[in-house]
N, C-alpha and C positions, 0 to 999 in steps of 0.2 A: 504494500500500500504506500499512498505519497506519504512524505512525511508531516506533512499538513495535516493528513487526518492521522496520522496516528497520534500526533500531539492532539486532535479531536476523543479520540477515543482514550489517549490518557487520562486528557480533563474530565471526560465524564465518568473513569472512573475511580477516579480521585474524590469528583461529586459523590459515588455513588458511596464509595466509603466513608467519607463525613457524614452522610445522612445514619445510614447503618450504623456509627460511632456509639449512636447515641448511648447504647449498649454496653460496657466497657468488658463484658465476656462475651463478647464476639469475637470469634481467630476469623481471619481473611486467607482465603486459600487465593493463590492467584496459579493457572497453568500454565505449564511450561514443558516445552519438548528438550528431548536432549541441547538441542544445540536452536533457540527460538526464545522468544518475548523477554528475552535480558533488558532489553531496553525501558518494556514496561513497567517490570517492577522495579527497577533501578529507581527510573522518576516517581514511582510510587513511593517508594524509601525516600527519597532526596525530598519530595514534595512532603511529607510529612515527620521528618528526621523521625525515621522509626526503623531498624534494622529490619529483615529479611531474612528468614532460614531456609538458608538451601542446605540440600545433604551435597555429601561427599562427592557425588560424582559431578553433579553439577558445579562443585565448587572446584576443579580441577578446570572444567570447561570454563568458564569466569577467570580465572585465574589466568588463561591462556588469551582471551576474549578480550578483555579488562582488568592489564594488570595494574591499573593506577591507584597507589594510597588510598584515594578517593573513594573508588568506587569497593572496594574490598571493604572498607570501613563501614559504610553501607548493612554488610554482611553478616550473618553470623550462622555459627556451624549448633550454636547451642537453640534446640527447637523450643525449650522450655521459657526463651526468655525475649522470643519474640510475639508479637499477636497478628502477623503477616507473614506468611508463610509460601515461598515458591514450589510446587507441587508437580508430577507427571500430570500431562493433559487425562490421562485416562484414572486419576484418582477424582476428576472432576465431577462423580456422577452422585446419586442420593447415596447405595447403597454406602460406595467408599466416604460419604461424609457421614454415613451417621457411627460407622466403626472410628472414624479419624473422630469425632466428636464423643464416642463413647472413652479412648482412651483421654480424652483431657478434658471431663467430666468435672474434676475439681477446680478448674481453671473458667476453662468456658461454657456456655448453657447455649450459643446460636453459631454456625458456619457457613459465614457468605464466600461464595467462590465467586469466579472471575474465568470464563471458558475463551480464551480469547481464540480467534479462528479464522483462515481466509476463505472458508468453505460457506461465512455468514455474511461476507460482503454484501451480497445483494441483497442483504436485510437491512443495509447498514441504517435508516429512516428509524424501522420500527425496534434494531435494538437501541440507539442511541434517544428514545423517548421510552424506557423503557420494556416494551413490548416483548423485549427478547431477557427476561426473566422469570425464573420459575421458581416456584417453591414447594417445600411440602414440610410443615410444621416447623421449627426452627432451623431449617437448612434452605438457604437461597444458592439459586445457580445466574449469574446474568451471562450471556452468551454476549462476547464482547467480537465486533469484526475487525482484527488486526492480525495482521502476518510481516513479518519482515523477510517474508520470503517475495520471488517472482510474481506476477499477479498472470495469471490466467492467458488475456493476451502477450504479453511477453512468451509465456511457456510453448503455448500453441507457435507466436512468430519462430521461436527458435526451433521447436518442434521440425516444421515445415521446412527449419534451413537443413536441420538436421541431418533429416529424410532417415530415419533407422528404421531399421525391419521390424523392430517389433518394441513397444512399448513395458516396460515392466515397472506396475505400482508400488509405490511402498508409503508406507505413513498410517495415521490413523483416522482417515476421513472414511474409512468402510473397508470392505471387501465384495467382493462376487459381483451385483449388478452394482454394487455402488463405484464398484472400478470401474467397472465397464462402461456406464455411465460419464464418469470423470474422462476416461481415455477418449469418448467419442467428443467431447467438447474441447480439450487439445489436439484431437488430431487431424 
């Protein structure tokens, strides 16, 4: 995405966590792929001088990515001592937040997550008015549309320069028709 909007899609959800604040046992989960939305939570931390717990592997990736004082400081490896939390995209779901919310039960009582995604751009309207949040009892999901990856026309232009015989999916936007799906729209 431009960088325009994703500084669109930080602000609003930066908004969306000061509203949600109001809480002060609320953990903020934000997603993240191996190697994807650094950026986000970066200005999330920076925007509210509030550290980040990433695990181990992603702090190696970071560390490679962004090694400046700065932004390490930002960081921390201890999960107990932050209330914003960098997480695998695939712990973003009910199931995985209400085990992530059973184990820090004496700390927090709600978990707002943050799915950020390039698979939701064409929502980008109704998530950015909230529309693209869900809940079920004290777990919120807002489906956020941000990638710092290639965006779609790009993949397809290069795709076409490419010319490969054969396309092979990877990632967690689906499998079976949902590839096949995704691969008829870049190729």
């Amino acid at each position: 995405l431009a960088p325009v909007f994703q500084e669109e899609v930080v602000g609003f959800v930066l908004e969306a966590i000061r509203v949600e604040k109001f809480n002060p046992a609320t953990l903020f989960l934000i997603g993240t792929e191996t190697l994807g939305q650094e950026r986000l939570f970066l200005e999330v931390a920076r925007a509210l001088s509030s550290p980040v717990y990433v695990g181990k592997a992603k702090r190696r990736v970071m560390e490679c990515l962004f090694p400046s004082p700065a932004d390490s400081a930002l960081l921390t490896s201890d999960h107990t001592s932050a209330q914003i939390h960098a997480v695998p995209t695939n712990m973003v779901t009910f199931p995985h937040m209400t085990r992530i919310l059973r184990n820090y039960r004496k700390r927090f009582n709600t978990v707002v997550a943050f799915l950020p995604s390039g698979f939701v751009t064409n929502k980008r309207q109704q998530t950015l008015s909230g529309q693209g949040k869900k809940s079920k009892g004290s777990l919120v999901i807002y489906e956020v549309p941000y990638s710092e990856n290639s965006g779609a026309d790009e993949i397809k232009e290069f795709i076409q320069w490419l010319n490969p015989k054969r396309i092979v999916p990877y990632g967690s936007g689906g499998q079976g028709h949902s590839f096949d799906a995704m691969i008829k729209l870049i190729a």
